[in-house]
C-alpha positions as CSV (number, residue, x, y, z in Angstrom):
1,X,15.1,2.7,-11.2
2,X,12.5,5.0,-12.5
3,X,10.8,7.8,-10.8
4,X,7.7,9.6,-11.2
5,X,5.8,12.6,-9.7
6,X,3.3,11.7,-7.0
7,X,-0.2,12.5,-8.6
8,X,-0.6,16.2,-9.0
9,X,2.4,16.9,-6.9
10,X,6.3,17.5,-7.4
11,X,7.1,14.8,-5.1
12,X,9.5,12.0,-7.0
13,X,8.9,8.3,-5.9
14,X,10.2,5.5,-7.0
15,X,8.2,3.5,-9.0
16,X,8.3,0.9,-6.3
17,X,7.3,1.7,-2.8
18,X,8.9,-1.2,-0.3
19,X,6.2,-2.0,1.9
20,X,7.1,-3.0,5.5
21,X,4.5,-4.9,6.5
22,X,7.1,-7.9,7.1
23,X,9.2,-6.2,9.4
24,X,9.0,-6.1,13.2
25,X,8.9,-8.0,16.2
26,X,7.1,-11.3,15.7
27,X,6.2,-11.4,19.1
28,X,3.2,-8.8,18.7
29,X,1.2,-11.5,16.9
30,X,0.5,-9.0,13.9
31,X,1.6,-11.8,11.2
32,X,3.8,-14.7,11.7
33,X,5.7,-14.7,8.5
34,X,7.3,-11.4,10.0
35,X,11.6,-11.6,9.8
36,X,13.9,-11.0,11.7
37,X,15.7,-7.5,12.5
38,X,19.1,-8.2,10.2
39,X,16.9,-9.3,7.4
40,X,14.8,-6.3,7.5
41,X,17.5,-4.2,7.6
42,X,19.6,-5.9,4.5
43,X,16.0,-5.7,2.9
44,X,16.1,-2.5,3.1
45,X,19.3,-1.0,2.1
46,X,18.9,-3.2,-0.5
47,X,16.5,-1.1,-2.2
48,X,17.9,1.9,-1.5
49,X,21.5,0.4,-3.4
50,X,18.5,-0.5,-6.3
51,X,17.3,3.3,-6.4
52,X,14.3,2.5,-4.4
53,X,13.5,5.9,-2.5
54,X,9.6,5.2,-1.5
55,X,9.1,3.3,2.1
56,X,5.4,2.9,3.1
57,X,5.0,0.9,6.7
58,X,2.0,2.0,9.6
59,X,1.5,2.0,12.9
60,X,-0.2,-0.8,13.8
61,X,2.2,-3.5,11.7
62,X,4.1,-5.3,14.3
63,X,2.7,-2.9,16.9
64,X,4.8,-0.3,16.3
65,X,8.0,-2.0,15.5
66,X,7.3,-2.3,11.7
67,X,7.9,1.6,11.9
68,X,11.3,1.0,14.5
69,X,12.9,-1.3,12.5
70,X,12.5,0.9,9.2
71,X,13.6,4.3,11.4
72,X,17.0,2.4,12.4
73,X,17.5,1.3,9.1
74,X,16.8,4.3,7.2
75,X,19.5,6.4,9.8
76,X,22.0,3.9,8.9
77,X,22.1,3.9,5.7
78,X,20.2,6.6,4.1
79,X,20.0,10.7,3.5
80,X,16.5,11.5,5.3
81,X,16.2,13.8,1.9
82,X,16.7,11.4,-0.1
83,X,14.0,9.1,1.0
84,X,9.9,9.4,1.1
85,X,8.5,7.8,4.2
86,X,4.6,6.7,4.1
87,X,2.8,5.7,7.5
88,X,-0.5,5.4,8.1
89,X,-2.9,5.7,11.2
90,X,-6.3,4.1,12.2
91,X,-6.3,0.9,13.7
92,X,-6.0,0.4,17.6
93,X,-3.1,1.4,19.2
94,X,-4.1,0.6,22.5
95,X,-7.1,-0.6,24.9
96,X,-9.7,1.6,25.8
97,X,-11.0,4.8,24.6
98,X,-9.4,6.9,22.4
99,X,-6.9,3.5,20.9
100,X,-8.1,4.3,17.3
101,X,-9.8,5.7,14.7
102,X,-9.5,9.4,13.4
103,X,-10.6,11.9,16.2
104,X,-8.2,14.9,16.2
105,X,-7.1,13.5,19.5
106,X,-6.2,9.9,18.1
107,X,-4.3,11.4,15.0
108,X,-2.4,14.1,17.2
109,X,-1.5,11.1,19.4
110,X,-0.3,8.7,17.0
111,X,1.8,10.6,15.0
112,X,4.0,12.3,17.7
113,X,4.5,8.2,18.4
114,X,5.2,6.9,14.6
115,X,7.7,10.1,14.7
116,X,9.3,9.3,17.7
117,X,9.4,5.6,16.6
118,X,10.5,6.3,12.7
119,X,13.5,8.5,14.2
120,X,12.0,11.4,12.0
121,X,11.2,14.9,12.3
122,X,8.4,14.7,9.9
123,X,6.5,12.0,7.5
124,X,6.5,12.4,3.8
125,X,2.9,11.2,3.3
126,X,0.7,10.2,6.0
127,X,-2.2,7.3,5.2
128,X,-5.4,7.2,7.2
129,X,-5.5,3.2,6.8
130,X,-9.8,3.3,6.9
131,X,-12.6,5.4,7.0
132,X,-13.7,5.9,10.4
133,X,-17.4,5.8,10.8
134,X,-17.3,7.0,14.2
135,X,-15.9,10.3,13.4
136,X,-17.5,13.4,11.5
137,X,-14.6,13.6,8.5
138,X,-14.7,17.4,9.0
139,X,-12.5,16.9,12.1
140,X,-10.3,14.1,10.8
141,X,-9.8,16.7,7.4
142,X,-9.0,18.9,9.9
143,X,-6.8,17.5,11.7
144,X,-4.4,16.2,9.3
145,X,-4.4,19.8,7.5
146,X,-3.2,21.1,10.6
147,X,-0.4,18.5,11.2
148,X,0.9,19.5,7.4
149,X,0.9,23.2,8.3
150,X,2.8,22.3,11.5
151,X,5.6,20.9,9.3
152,X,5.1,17.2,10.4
153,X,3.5,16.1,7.6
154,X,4.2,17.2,4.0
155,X,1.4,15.4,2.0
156,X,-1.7,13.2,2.8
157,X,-3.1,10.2,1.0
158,X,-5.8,7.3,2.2
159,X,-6.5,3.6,1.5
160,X,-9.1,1.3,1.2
161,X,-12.3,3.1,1.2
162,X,-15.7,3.4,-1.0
163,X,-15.5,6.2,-3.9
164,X,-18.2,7.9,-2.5
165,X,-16.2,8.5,1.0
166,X,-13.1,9.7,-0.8
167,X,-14.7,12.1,-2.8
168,X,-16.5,13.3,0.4
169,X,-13.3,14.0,1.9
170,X,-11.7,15.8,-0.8
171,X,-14.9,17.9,-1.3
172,X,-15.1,18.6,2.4
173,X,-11.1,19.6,2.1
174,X,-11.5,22.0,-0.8
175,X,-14.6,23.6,0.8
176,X,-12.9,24.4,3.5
177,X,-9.3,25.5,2.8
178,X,-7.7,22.6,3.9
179,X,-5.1,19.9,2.4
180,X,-6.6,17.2,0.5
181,X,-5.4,13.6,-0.5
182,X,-2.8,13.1,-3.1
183,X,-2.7,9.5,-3.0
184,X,-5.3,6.1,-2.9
185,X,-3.5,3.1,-1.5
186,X,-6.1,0.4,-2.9
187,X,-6.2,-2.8,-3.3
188,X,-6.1,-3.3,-6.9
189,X,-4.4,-6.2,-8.5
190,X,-4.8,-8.8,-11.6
191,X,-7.5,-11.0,-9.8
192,X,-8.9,-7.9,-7.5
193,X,-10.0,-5.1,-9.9
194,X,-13.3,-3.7,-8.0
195,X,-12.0,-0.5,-7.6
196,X,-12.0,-0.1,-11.4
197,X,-15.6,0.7,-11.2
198,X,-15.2,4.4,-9.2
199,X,-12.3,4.8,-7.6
200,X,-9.5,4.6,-9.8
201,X,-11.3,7.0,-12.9
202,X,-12.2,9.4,-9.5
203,X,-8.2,9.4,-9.0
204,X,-7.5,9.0,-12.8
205,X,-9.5,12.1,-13.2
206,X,-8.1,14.0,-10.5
207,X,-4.6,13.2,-10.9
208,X,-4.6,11.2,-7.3
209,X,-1.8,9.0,-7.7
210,X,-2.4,5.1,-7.1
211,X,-0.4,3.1,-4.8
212,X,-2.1,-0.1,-4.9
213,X,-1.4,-2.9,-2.1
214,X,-1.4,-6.4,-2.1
215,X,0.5,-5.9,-6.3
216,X,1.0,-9.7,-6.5
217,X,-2.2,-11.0,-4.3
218,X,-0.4,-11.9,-1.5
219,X,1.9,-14.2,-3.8
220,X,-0.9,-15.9,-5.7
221,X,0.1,-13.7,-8.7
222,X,3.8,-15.0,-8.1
223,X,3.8,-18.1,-8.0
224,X,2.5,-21.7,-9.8
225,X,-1.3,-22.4,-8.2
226,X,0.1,-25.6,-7.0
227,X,3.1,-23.8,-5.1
228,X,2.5,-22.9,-1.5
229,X,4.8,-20.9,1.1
230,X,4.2,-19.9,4.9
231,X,2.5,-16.9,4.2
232,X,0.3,-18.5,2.1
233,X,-0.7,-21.1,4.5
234,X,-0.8,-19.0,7.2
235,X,-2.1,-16.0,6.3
236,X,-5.7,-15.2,7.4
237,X,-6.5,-11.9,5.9
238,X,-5.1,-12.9,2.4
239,X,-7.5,-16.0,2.7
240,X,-10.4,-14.1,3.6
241,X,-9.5,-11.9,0.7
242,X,-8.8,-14.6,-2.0
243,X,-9.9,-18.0,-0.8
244,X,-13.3,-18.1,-1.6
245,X,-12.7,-17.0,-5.3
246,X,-9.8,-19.0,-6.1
247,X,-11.7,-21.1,-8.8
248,X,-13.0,-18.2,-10.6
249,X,-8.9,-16.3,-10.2
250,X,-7.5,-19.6,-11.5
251,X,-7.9,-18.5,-15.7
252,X,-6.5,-15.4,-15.2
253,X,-3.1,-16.7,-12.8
254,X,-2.9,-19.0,-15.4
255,X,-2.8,-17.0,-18.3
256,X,0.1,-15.0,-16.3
257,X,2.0,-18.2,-16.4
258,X,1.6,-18.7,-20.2
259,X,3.1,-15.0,-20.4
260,X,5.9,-15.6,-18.0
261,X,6.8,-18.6,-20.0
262,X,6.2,-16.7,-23.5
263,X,8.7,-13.8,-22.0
264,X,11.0,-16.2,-20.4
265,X,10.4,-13.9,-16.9
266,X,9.0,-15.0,-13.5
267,X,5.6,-14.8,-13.2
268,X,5.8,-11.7,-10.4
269,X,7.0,-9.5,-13.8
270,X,3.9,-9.9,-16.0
271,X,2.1,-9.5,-13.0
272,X,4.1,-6.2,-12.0
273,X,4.0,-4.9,-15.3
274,X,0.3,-5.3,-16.3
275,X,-0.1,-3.1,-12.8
276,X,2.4,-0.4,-13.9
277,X,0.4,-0.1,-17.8
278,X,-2.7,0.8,-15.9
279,X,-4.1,4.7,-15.8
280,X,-3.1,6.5,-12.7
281,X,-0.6,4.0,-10.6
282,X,2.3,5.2,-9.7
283,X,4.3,3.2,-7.1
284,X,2.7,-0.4,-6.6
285,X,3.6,-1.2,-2.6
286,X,5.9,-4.2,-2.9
287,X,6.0,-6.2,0.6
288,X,9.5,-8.6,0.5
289,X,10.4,-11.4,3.2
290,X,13.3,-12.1,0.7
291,X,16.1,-10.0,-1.1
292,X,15.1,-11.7,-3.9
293,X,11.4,-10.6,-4.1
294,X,12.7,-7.3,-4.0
295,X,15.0,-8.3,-7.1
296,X,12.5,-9.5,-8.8
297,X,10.4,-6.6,-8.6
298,X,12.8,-4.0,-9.8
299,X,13.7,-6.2,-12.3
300,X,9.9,-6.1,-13.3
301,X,9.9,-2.6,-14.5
302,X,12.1,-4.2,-17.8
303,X,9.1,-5.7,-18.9
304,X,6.2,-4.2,-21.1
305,X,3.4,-6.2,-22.4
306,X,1.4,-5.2,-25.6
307,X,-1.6,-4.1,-25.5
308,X,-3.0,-7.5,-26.7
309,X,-1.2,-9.2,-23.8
310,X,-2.5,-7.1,-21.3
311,X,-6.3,-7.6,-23.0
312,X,-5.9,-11.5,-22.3
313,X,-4.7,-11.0,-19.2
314,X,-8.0,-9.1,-18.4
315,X,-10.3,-10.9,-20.0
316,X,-11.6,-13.9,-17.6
317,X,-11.9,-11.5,-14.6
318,X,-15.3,-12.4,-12.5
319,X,-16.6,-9.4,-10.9
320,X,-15.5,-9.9,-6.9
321,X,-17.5,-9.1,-3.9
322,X,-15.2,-6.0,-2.1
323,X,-12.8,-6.7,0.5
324,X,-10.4,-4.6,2.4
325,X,-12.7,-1.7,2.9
326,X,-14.9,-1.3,6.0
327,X,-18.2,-2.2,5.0
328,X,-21.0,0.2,5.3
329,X,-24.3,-0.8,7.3
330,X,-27.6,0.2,7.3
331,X,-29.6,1.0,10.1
332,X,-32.3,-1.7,10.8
């Protein structure tokens, strides 16, 4: 395994983060590709056995369990020093008022509950999943500097946002004392590469590290175009995110294959690696259903393309309209 410093910090991560997204009780209707409890739990000391040390989940996968099933694993099998544990807070929790978002309320709730539920005294790095519209960012700021000076949070990050609200919160941080975001979980990948424009050279030129979700496009960047599985058929986000351009994606996915087949690697490791060779990611977040996704992954980080291989790898990218963020709306 290989390790690197979180952005402009000294924490060491593991140049793959497990994402948990897959874990948890299937009954909560979150996804239904989630696995069981004993599959989760091999999945996961798994990774620790291949050095991984970097464990991102939030509260609202599996309603909570996402985080439960992770917490029992990791006081199994692993030294709570040893390990960085990422969790993230926003979406609704629970019905009526005060269920989500970023109030100083919400966020004080929530994380006493992703504590409680992760078995933890503190989180390593805690995620607000969106920008909250409905909440002056001075309070959320706030907030989350005051959870890190009460010792239950050691470093903040954020995901999935517009430059410009990113920017606002750091600046809004720095004027005011507070602790600002080391990290930008986006969604960056080889047929999503919008945040190229602002974002990432923001977080390239403040040393915010990069943690991009959704590395592999939800599978489409793993796999033959013609291959399906359940997620794929089944899962509604990543078809809102990639259905409608799957004509214009089809060159580049493509072009991965000709790689994979050049290298004699599966298609997941000239996918993985072309991520890794870009400015500012650290520790793509890697989402497994099967041990062997995991494999494959860590495997992944023996592979380097050549500048020329990453250049045709690039080079039929479409511009995309943005997905994942919360849109912003003007008043009419």
């Amino acid at each position: 395994m290989e390790y690197i410093k979180l952005g402009n910090t000294g924490l060491d991560v593991s140049r793959i983060c497990l994402g948990c997204m897959s874990f948890g009780d299937i009954a909560s209707g979150f996804n239904q590709w989630a696995i069981s409890d004993d599959q989760s739990e091999a999945i996961i000391k798994r990774a620790l056995d291949l050095g991984v040390n970097f464990f991102d989940t939030a509260n609202v996968y599996s309603a909570g369990t996402s985080e439960e099933v992770l917490g029992r694993a990791l006081k199994k099998y692993a030294d709570r020093d040893k390990v960085v544990i990422a969790t993230k807070v926003y979406f609704k929790m629970h019905e009526g008022p005060n269920g989500s978002g970023l109030s100083r309320k919400a966020i004080f709730s929530e994380v006493e509950k992703s504590l409680k539920r992760l078995q933890t005294d503190y989180i390593d790095l805690y995620i607000i999943h969106r920008w909250d519209y409905n909440t002056p960012i001075e309070e959320t700021m706030e907030a989350l500097h005051d959870l890190v000076k009460t010792g239950k949070v050691r470093y903040i990050g954020a995901s999935a946002m517009y430059a410009w609200q990113f920017q606002k919160a750091q600046y809004v941080a720095e004027k005011n004392g507070w602790t600002k975001f080391v990290s930008m979980q986006n969604h960056y990948n080889l047929i999503y590469r919008e945040d190229e424009r602002e974002m990432i050279p923001f977080c390239v030129e403040n040393k915010i590290a990069l943690t991009p979700y959704s590395p592999l496009a939800s599978g489409r960047l793993a796999k033959n175009p013609d291959e399906t599985s359940l997620r794929l058929e089944v899962d509604k986000v990543a078809v809102s995110k990639y259905g409608a351009s799957s004509d214009i994606d089809r060159p580049i996915i493509d072009r991965v294959g000709e790689l994979a087949k050049k290298y004699g690697v599966p298609r997941a490791h000239v996918s993985m690696a072309w991520l890794w060779s870009r400015p500012g990611v650290a520790s793509p977040i890697v989402g497994a259903t099967k041990l062997q996704h995991l494999e494959d992954a860590v495997e992944a980080l023996n592979v380097k393309l050549t500048l020329e291989d990453c250049l045709y790898l690039e080079e039929p990218y479409t511009p995309h309209p943005l997905v994942g963020l919360i849109p912003f709306k003007f008043n009419r």
